[in-house]
BAFI-3210 file (N, C-alpha, C; in Angstrom, 3 decimals, decimal comma, padded with zeros to 6 digits):
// residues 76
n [1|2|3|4|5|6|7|8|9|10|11|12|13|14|15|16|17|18|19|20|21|22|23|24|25|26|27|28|29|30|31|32|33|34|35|36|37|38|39|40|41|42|43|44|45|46|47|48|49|50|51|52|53|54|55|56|57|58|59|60|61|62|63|64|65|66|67|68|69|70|71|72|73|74|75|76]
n.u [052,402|053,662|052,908|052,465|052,199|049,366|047,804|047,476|046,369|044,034|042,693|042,921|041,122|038,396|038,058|037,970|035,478|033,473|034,457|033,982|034,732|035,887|037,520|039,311|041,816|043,296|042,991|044,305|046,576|047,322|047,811|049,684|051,527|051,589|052,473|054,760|056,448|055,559|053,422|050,676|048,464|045,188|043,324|041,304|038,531|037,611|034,973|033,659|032,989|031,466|029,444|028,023|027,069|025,495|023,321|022,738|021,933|019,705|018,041|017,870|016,990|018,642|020,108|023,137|024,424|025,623|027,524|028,320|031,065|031,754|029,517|029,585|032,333|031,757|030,025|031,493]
n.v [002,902|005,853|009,028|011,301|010,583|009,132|011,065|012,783|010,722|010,667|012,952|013,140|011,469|011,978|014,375|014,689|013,221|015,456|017,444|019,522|018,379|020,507|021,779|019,998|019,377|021,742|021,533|019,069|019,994|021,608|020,047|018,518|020,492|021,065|018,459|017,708|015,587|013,251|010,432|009,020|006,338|005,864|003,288|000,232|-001,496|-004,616|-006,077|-004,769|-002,881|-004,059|-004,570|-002,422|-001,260|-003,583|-002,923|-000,396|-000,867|-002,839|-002,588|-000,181|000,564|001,963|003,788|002,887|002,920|004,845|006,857|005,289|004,699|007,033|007,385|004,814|005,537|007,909|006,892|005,399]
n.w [-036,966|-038,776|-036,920|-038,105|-040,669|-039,944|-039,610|-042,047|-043,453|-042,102|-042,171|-045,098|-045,805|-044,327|-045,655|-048,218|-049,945|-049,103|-050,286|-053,040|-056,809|-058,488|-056,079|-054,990|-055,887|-055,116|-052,032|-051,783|-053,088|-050,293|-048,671|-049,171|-048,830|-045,710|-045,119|-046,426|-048,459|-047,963|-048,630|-048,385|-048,911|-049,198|-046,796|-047,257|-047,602|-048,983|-047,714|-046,548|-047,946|-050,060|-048,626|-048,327|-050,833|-051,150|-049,490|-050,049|-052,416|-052,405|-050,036|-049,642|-051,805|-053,669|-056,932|-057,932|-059,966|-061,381|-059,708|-058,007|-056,615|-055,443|-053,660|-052,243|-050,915|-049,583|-047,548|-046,214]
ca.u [052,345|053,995|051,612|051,981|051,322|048,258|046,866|047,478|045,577|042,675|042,475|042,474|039,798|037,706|037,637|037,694|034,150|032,915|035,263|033,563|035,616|037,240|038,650|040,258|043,350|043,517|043,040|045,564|048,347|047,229|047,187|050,620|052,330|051,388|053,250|055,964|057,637|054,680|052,427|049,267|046,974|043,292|042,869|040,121|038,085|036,726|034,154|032,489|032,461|030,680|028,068|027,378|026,734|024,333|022,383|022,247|020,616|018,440|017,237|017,340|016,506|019,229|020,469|024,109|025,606|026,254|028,132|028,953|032,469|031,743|028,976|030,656|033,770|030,823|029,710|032,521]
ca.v [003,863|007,285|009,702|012,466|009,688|008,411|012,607|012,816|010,253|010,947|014,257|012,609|010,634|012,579|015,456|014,473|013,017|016,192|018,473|019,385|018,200|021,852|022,049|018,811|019,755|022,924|020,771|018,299|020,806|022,519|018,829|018,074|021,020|020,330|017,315|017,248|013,991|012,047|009,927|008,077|006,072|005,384|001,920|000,042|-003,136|-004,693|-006,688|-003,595|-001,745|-005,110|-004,726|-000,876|-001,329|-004,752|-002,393|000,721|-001,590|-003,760|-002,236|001,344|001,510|003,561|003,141|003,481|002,763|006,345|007,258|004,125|004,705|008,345|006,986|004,022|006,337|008,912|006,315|004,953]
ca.w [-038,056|-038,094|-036,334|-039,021|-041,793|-039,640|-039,419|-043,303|-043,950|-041,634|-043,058|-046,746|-046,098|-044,080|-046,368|-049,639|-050,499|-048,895|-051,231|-054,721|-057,628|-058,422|-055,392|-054,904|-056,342|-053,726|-050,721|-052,197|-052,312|-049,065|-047,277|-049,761|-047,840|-044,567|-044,879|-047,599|-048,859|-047,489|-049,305|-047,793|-049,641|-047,974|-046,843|-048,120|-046,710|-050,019|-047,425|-046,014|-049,689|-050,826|-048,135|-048,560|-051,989|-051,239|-048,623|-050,831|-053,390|-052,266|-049,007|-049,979|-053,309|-054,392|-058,366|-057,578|-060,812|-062,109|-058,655|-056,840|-055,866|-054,557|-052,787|-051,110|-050,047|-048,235|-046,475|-045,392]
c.u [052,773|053,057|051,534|051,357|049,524|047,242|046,917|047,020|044,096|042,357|042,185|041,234|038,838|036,927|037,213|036,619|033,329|033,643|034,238|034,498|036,866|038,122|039,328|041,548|043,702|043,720|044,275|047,146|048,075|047,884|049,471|052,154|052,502|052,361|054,025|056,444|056,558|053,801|051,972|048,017|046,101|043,223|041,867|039,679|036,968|035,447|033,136|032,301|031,269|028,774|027,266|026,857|025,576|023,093|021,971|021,115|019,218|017,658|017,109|017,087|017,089|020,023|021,799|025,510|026,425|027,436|028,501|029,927|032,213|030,872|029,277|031,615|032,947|030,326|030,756|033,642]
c.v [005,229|008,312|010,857|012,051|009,192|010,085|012,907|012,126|010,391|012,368|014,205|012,597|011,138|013,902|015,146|014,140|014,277|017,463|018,648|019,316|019,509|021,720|021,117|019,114|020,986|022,072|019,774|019,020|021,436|021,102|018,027|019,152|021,292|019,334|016,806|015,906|012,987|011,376|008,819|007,489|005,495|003,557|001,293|-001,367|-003,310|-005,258|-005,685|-002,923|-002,516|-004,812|-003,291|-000,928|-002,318|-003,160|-001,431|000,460|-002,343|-002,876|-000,920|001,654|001,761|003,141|003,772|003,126|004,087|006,595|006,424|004,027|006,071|007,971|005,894|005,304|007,405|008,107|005,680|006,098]
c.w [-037,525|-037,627|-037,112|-040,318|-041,284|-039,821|-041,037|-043,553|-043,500|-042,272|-044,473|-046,351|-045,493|-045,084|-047,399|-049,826|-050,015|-049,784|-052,601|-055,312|-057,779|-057,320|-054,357|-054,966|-055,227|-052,798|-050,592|-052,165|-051,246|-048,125|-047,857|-049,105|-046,636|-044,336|-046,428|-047,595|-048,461|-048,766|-048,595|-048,500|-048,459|-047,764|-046,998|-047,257|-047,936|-049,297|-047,297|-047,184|-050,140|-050,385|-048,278|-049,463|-052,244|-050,762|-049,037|-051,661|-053,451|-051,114|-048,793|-050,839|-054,075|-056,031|-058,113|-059,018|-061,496|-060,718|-057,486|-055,859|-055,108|-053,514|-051,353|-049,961|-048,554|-047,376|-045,606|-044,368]
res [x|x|x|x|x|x|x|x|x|x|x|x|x|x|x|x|x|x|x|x|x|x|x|x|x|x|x|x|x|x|x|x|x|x|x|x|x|x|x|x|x|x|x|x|x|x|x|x|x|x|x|x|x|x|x|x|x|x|x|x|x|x|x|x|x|x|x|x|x|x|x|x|x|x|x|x]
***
């Protein structure tokens, strides 16, 4: 993988669930001119989403249907 595509994406994914909504879109063009012409989507492992979501539920309690996907992504 190209090593400016692999730092654009660690930088996605690191940041973003810690961003508040507003300023998503900021970070997005800050991170979009940094690295022009690129595009990186986040890679995903549906196994480990499966199990975050078991372990949230059952063995922590947590009611994760309002915020599931934000939650997953922070943990991951």
């Amino acid at each position: 993988m190209d090593e400016n595509l692999l730092l654009m994406r660690a930088l996605k994914d690191f940041n973003i669930p810690k961003i508040i909504t507003d300023d998503k879109p900021i970070f997005l063009r800050l991170i979009g001119d940094l690295f022009p012409r690129m595009e990186a989507e986040s890679k995903s492992d549906p196994e480990f989403k499966s199990i975050i979501k078991k372990v949230g539920k059952e063995e922590m309690g947590l009611y994760l249907d309002i915020a599931e996907d934000m939650f997953v992504t922070k943990v991951i």
